[in-house]
C-alpha atoms as a printed R data frame, in Angstrom:
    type eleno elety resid chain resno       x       y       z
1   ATOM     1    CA   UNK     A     1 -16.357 -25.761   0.932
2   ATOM     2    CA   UNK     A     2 -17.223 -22.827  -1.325
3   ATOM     3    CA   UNK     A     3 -13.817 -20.933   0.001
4   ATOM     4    CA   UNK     A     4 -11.757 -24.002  -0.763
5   ATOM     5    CA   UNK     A     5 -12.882 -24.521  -4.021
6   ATOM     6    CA   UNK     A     6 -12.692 -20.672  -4.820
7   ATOM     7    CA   UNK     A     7  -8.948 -21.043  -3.295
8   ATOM     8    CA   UNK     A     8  -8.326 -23.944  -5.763
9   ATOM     9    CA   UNK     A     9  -9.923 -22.409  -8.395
10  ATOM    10    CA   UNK     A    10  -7.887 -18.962  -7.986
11  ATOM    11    CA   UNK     A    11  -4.467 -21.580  -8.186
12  ATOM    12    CA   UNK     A    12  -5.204 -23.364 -11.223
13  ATOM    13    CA   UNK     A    13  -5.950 -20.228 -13.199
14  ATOM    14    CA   UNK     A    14  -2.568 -18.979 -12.163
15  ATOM    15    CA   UNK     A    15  -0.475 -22.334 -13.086
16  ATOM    16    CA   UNK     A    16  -2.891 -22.708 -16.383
17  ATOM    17    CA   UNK     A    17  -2.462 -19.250 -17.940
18  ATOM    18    CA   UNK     A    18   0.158 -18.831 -20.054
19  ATOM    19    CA   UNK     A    19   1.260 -16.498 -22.369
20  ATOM    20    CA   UNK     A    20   3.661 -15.699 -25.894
21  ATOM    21    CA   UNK     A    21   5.062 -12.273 -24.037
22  ATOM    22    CA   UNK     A    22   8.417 -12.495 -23.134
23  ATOM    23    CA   UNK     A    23   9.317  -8.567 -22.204
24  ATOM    24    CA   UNK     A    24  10.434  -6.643 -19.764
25  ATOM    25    CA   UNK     A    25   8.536  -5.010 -17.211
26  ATOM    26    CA   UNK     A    26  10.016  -3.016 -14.462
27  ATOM    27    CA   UNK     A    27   7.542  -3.070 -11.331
28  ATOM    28    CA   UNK     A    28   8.554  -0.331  -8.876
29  ATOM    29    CA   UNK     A    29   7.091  -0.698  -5.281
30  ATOM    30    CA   UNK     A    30   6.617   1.947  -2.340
31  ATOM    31    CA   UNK     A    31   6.468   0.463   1.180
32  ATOM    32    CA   UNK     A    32   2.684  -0.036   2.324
33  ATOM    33    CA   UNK     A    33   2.482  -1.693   5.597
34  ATOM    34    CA   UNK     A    34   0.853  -4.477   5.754
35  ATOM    35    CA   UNK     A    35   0.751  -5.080   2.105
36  ATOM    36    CA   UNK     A    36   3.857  -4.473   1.157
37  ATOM    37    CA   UNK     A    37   6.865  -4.407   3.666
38  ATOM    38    CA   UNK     A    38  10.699  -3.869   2.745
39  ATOM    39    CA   UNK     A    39  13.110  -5.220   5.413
40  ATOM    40    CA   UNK     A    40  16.760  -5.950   5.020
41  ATOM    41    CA   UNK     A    41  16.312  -5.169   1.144
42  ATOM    42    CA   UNK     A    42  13.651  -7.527   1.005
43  ATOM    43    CA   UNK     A    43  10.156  -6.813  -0.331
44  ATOM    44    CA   UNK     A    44   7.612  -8.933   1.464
45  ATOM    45    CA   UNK     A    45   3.738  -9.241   1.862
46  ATOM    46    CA   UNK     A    46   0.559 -10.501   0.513
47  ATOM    47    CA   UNK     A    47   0.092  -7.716  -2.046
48  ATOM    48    CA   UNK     A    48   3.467  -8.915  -3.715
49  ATOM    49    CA   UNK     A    49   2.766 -12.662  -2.980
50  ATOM    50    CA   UNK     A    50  -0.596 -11.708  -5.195
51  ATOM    51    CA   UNK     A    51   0.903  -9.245  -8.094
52  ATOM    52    CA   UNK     A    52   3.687 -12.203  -8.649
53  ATOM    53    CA   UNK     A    53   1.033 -15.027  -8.744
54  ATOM    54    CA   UNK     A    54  -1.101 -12.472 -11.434
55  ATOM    55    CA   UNK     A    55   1.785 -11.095 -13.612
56  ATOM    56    CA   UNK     A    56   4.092 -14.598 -13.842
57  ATOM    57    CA   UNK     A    57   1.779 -16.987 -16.404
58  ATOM    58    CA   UNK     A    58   2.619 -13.302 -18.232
59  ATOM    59    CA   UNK     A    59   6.553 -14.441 -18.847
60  ATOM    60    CA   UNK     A    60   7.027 -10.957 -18.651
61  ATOM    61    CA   UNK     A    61  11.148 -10.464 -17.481
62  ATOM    62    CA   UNK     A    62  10.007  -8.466 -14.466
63  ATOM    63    CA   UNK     A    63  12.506  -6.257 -12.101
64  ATOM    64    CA   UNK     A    64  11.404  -5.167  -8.937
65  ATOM    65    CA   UNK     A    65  12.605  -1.621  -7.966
66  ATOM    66    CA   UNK     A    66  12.363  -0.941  -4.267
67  ATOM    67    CA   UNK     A    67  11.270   2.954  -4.309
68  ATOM    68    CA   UNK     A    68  11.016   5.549  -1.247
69  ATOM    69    CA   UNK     A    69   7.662   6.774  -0.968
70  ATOM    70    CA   UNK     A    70   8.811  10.319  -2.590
71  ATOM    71    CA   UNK     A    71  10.547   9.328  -5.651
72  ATOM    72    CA   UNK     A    72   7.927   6.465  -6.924
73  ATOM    73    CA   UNK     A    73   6.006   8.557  -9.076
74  ATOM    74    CA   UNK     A    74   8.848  10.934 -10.517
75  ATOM    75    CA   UNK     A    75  10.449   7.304 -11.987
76  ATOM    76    CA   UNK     A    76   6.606   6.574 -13.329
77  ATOM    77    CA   UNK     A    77   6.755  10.043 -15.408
78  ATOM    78    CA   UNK     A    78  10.318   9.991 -16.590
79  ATOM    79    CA   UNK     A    79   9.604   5.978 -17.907
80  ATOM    80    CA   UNK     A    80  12.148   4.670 -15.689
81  ATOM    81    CA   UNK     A    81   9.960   2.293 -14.424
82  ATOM    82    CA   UNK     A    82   6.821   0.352 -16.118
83  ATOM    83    CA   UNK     A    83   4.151   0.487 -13.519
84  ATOM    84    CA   UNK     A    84   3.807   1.813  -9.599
85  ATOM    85    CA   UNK     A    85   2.203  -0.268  -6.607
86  ATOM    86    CA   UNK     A    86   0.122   0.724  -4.861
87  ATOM    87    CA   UNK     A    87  -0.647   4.159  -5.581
88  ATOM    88    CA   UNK     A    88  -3.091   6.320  -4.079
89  ATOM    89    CA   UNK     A    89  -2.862   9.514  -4.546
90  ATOM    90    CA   UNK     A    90  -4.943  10.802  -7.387
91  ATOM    91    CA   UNK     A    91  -3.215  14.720  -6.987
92  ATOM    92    CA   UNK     A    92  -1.046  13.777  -9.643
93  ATOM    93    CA   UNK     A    93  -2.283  12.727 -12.805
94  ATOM    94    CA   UNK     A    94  -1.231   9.502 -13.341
95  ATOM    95    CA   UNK     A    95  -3.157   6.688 -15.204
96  ATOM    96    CA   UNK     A    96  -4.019   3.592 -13.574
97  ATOM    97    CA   UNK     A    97  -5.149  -0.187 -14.338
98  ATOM    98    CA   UNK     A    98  -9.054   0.088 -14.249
99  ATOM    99    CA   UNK     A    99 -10.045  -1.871 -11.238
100 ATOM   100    CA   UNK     A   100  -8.690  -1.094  -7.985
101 ATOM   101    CA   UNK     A   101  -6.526  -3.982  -5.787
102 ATOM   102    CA   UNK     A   102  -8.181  -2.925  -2.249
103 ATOM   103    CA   UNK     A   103  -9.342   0.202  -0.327
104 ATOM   104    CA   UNK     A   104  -7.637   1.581   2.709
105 ATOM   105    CA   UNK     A   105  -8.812   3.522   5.643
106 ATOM   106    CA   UNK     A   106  -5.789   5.417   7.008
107 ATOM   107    CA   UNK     A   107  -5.615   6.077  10.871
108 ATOM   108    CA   UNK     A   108  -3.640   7.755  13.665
109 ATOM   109    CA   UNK     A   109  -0.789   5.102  16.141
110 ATOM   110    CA   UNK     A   110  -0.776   6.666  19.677
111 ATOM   111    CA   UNK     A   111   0.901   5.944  23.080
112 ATOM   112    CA   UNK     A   112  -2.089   4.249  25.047
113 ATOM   113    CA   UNK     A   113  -1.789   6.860  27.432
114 ATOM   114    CA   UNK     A   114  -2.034   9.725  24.562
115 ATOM   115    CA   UNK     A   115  -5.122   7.786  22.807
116 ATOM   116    CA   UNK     A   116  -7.675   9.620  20.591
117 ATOM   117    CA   UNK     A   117 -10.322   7.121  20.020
118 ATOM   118    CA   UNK     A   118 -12.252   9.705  17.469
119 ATOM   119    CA   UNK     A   119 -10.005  11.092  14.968
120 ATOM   120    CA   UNK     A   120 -13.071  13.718  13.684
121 ATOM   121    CA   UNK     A   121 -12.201  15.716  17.210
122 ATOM   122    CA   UNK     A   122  -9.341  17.424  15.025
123 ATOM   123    CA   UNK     A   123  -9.443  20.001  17.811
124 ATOM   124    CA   UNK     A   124  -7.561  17.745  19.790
125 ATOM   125    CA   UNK     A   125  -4.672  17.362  17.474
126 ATOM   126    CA   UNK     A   126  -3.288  21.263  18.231
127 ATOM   127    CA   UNK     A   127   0.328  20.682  19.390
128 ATOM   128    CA   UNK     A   128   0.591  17.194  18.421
129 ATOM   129    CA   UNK     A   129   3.840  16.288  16.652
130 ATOM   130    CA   UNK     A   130   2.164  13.280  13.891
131 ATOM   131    CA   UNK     A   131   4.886  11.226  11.847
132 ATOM   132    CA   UNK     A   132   3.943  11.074   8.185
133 ATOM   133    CA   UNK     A   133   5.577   8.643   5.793
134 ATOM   134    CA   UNK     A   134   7.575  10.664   2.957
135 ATOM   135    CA   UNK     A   135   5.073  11.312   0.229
136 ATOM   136    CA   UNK     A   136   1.922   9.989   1.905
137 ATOM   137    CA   UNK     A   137  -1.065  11.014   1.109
138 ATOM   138    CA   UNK     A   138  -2.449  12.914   4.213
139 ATOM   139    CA   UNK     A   139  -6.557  12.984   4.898
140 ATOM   140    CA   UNK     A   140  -7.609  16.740   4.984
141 ATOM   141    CA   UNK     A   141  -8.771  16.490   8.432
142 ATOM   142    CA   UNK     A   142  -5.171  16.071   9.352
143 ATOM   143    CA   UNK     A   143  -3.745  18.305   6.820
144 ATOM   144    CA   UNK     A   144  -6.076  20.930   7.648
145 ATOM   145    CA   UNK     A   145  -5.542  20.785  11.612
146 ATOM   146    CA   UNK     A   146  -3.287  22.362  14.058
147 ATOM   147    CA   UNK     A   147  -1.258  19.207  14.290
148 ATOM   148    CA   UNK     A   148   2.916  19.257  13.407
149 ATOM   149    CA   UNK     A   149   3.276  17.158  10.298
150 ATOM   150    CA   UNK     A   150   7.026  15.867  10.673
151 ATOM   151    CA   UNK     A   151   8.052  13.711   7.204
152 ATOM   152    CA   UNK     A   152   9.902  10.151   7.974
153 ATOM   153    CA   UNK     A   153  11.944   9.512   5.117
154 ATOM   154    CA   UNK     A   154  13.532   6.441   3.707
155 ATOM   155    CA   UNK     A   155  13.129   2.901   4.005
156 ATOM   156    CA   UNK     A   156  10.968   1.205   6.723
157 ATOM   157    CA   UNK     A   157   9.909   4.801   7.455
158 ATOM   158    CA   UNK     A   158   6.496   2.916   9.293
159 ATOM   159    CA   UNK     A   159   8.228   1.022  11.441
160 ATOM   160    CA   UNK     A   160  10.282   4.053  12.252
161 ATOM   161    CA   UNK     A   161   7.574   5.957  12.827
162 ATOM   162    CA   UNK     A   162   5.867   3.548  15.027
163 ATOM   163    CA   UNK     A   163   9.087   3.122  16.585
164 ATOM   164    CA   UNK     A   164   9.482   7.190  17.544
165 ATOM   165    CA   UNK     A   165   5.975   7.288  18.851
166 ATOM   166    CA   UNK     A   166   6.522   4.452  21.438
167 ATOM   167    CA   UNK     A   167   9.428   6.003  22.996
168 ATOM   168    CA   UNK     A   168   7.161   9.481  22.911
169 ATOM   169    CA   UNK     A   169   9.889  11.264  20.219
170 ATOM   170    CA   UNK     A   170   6.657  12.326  18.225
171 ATOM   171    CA   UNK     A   171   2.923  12.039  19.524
172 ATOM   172    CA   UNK     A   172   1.196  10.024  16.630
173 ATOM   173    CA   UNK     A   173   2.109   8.451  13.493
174 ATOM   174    CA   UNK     A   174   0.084   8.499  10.639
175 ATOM   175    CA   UNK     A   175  -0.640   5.061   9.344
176 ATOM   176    CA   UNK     A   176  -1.717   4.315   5.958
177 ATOM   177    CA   UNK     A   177  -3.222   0.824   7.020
178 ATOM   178    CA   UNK     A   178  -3.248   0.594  10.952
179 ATOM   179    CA   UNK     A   179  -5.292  -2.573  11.116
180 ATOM   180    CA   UNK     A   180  -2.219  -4.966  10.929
181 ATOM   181    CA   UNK     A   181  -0.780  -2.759  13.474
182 ATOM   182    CA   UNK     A   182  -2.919  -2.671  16.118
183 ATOM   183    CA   UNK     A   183  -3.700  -6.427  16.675
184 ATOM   184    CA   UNK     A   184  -2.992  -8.597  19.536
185 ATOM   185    CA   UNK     A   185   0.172 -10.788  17.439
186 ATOM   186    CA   UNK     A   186   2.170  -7.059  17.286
187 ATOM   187    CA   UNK     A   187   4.399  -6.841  20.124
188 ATOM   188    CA   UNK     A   188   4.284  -2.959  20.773
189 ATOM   189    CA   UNK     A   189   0.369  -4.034  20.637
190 ATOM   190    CA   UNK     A   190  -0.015  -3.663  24.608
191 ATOM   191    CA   UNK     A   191   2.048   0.059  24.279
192 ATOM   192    CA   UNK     A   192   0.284   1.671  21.163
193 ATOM   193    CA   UNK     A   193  -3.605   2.224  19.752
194 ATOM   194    CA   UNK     A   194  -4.910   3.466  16.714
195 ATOM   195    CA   UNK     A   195  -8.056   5.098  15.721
196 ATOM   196    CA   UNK     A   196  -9.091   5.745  12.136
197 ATOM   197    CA   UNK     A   197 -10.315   8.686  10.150
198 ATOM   198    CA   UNK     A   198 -13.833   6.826   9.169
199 ATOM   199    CA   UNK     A   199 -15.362   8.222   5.475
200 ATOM   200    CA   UNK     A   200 -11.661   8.635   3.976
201 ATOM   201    CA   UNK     A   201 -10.985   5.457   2.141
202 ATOM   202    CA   UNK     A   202  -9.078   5.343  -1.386
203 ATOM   203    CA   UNK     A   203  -8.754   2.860  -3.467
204 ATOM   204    CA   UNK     A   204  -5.623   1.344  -4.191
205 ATOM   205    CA   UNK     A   205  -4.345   0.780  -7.774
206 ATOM   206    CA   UNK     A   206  -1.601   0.326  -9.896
207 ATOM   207    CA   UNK     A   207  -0.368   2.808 -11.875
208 ATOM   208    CA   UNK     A   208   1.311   2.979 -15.602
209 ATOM   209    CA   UNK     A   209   3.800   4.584 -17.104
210 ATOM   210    CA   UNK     A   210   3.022   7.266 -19.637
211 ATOM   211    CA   UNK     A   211   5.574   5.398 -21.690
212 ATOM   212    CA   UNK     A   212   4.467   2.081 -21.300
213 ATOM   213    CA   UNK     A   213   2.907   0.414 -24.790
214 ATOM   214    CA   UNK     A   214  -0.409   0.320 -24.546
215 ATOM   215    CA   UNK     A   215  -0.548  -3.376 -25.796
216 ATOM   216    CA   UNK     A   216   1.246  -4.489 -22.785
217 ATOM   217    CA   UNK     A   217  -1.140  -1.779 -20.246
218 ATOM   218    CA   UNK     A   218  -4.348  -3.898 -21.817
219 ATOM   219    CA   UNK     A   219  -2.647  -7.213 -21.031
220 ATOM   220    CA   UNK     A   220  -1.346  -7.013 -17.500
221 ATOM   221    CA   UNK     A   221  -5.102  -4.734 -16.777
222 ATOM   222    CA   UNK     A   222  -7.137  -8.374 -18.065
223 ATOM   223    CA   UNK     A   223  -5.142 -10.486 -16.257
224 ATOM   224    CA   UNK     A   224  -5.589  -8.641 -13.493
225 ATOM   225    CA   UNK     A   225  -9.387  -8.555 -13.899
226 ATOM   226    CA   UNK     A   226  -9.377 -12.295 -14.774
227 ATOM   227    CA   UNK     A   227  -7.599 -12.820 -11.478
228 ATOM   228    CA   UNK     A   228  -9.895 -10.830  -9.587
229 ATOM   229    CA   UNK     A   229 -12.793 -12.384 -10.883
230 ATOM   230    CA   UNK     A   230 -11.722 -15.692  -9.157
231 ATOM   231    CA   UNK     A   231 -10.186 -14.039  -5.915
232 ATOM   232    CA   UNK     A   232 -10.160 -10.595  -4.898
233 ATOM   233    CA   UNK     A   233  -7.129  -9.450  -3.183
234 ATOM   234    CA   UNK     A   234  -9.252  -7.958  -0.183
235 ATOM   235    CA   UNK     A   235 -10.204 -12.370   0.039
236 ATOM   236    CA   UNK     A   236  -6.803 -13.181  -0.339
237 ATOM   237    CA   UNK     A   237  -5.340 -11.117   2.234
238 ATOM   238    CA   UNK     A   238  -7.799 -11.913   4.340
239 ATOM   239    CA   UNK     A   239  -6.712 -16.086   4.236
């Protein structure tokens, strides 16, 4: 009962918030598996179901940009885009909203039959051949092993990568969210596992654009908070 009220409770304040803006704000989004997904030029998941259902009582005019991993924040710094999501990587001096959306625990995809159940073991990773998204942040204990780091680029670069390591064209792909990977409804679940390198979770944010008016970064960052403080996204995904 307490869920379904919080649920109900998390819709009304969506449907009952409005707002006088009536701007433009260009949202560029990087592919983050299972949050985020682009297929046939479509962006999909629960992390855009959620940023829609916080930024629309807004009546902001909103573009979404579909953005490789690589060039997401180079359009943040030259303004050509209003915010980034999700970012992660904190190497680059970019502001964010304050609170975080979620925290990730990034993880190695395997063969079965090439399986490394703990990821610490980093001696095991000397001549391995690991996939890396395009502009992914990589854990140091992969960075700083003996493993080949071999960039995917473009779109659907995790399925890609997934894809290469089932038919044993790399040894491992690095996953920035494995769990929705490695679950019983995926049908490469009986051909791959995944292990995860445990004490290296990030948070997740949104990021701004240098350029962006700070009137309209200190409205979309309470909304957010307002949101949050009905329904985290960590609950919603989880529904």
């Amino acid at each position: 009962m307490k869920n379904s009220l919080c649920f109900i409770l998390f819709c009304y304040l969506i449907l009952t918030s409005g707002s006088a803006y009536c701007k433009s704000l260009k949202i560029g989004v990087v592919e983050y598996p299972p949050h985020l997904i682009f297929q046939n030029n479509h962006v999909s998941g629960k992390l855009f179901d959620y940023i829609n259902n916080v930024l629309s009582p807004l009546n902001y005019d909103i573009e979404i940009i579909r953005l490789p991993n690589g060039r997401g924040v180079l359009e943040l710094k030259k303004g050509n885009i209003d915010i980034l999501l999700p970012y992660d990587d904190f190497t680059k001096g970019i502001d964010t909203l304050t609170s975080p959306l979620f925290y990730s625990m990034p993880g190695l995809c395997f063969k079965k039959e090439n399986f490394i159940p703990i990821l610490s073991a980093t001696h095991r990773f000397k001549e391995l051949t690991v996939g890396v998204p395009l502009g992914a942040p990589i854990v140091p204990a992969l960075k700083n092993s003996q493993a080949t780091l071999l960039e995917i680029k473009g779109d659907d670069a995790i399925s890609r990568g997934i894809a290469l390591t089932q038919i044993g064209r790399i040894d491992a792909f690095y996953h920035p969210s494995p769990a929705k990977v490695y679950h019983q409804e995926n049908k490469a679940f009986k051909e791959i596992a995944c292990s995860y390198f445990h004490g290296y979770s990030n948070g997740v944010f949104i990021a701004v654009s240098p350029f962006m008016k700070q009137e309209d970064i200190q409205v979309v960052d309470a909304r957010l908070k307002e949101v949050m403080a009905v329904m985290t996204y960590s609950y919603y995904f989880t529904k």
